[in-house]
C-alpha angles and dihedrals in degrees: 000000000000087000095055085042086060104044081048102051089052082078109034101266141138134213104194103211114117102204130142100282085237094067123091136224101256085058092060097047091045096059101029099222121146100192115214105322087064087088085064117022097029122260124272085287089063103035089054116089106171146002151202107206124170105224127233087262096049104255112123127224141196118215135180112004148243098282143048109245093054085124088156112124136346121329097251093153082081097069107059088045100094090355090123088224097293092127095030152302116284109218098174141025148188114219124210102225135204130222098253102260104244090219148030137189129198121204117188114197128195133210139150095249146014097257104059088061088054091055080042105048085040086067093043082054096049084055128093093227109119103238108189094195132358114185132183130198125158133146127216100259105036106044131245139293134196128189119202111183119187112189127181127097120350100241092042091048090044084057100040088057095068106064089032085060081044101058 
């Protein structure tokens, strides 16, 4: 994954997953999670686009295509993303790929409990403002944190701060 992060960023690209950069793809694809940018830019199942699995009996198969709008058959690329290799082994993928977001903000809030940031992040989500992740973790003892993060270009996320600090 952090190898594909970093082909990709040459040009300005962006792969959303969201996975430890150790991992590989065939991890991802394997487990079909698409960490905390699946909210915004679709989990593995959306972002592949196409795939070249080796079935249980040996024969190997190509499914979906190169290019977005390959609409023709059924969707079989699905169910080997996440599929942990019941169906197959995928041994290639295409990747459906972002323009790099030029900016990215970061926003920490603070409560006493978890679910105060639920009645809060339930009012961030009722917005219209575009959140690309919102994450919660807190514990019992020490309180509770959420991270909303907003990325996109710098004067429309600077904007886009100001009403979010005013919910």
């Amino acid at each position: 994954v952090g190898e594909a992060m970093e082909i990709t960023g040459r040009n300005q690209q962006f792969l959303p997953l969201s996975a430890d950069y150790q991992k590989t793809l065939f991890d991802v694809l394997n487990n079909g999670d698409g960490g905390l940018w699946e909210h915004s830019f679709g989990g593995p199942r959306d972002l592949v686009m196409g795939i070249q699995a080796i079935l249980t009996d040996g024969r190997t198969i190509k499914t979906g295509g190169k290019v977005v709008k390959n609409v023709t058959g059924y969707d079989t690329t699905k169910i080997f993303v996440g599929g942990r290799m019941y169906f197959g082994v995928p041994v290639a993928a295409h990747f459906r790929l972002h323009a790099r977001p030029e900016w990215t903000h970061t926003l920490e809030f603070g409560a006493q409990s978890v679910l105060e940031l639920l009645d809060q992040a339930s009012v961030f989500m009722q917005s219209d403002i575009p959140i690309t992740t919102l994450a919660i973790c807190g514990s019992k003892d020490n309180g509770a944190k959420m991270y909303v993060q907003l990325t996109g270009h710098k004067v429309v996320v600077d904007e886009l701060v100001k009403p979010l600090k005013a919910l």
